[in-house]
N, C-alpha and C positions, 0 to 999 in steps of 0.2 A: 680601563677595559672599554672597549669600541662598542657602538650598541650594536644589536643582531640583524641581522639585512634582511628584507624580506624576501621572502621566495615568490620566482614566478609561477604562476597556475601552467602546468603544460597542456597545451592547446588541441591535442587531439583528445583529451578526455571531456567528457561532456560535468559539468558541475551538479553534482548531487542537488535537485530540490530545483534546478531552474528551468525556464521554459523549455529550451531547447534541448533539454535530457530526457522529456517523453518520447517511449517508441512503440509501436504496435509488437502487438500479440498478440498470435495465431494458436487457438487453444480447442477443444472438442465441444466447449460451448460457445464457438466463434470468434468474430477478431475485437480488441481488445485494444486501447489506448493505454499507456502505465505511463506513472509517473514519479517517482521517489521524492518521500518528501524526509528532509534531514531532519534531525531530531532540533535542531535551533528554529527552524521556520514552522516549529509544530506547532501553534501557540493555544489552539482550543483542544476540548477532549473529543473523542470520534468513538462508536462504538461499530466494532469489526463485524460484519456480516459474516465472516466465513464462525465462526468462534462465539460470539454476543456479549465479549466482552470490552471494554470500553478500554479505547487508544489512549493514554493519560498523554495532558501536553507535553511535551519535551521529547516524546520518545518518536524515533524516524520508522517511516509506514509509507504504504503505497497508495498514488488514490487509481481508482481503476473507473474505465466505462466503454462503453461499447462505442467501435469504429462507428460516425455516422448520426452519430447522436448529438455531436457538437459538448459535448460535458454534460448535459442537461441532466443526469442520472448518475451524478459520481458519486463513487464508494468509498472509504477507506479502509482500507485492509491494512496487517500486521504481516510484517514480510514472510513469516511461512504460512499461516494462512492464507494467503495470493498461491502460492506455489502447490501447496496442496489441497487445492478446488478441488479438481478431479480425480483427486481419491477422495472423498467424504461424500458421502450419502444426505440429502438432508436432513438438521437438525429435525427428532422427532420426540415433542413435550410432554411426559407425562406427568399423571400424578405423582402425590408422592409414595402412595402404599400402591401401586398398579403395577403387575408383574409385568417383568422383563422380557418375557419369552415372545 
């Protein structure tokens, strides 16, 4: 049996998790840097601002931040929490016995 050959990357796709696969976005709460992180290069845990719950390592997520910023302020988000920002209202904490209404 011959061993298995490898495959070449096809070159118009940009690579999941590398530098060159972040692109802006244009959103209602302004423009936006993204950048896909694979679930192999995840190696610490992140806790999601959209959601508040925490990115476990392994798992692929977004880091996000605003055009202009240089990175200085980056997030990690969980891929539909990125996508549905602008439908969620913000999180609001209550007690535990305090009505709902």
């Amino acid at each position: 049996m011959s061993p298995r050959k490898n495959r070449r990357a096809v070159s118009d796709r940009p690579r999941s998790g590398g530098a060159w696969a972040q692109r802006a976005e244009e959103g209602p709460d302004g423009e936006w840097i993204v950048r896909p992180v694979a679930g192999a290069a995840a190696a610490k845990a992140y806790r999601c601002p959209g959601c508040d719950q925490e990115i476990p390592p392994g798992v692929a997520h977004v880091v996000a931040w605003r055009a202009g910023d240089g990175g200085d302020d980056r997030r990690h988000w969980h891929r539909p929490c990125w996508q549905a920002r602008g439908r969620r209202g913000p999180r609001i904490l209550r007690s535990r016995n305090a009505p709902r209404y």
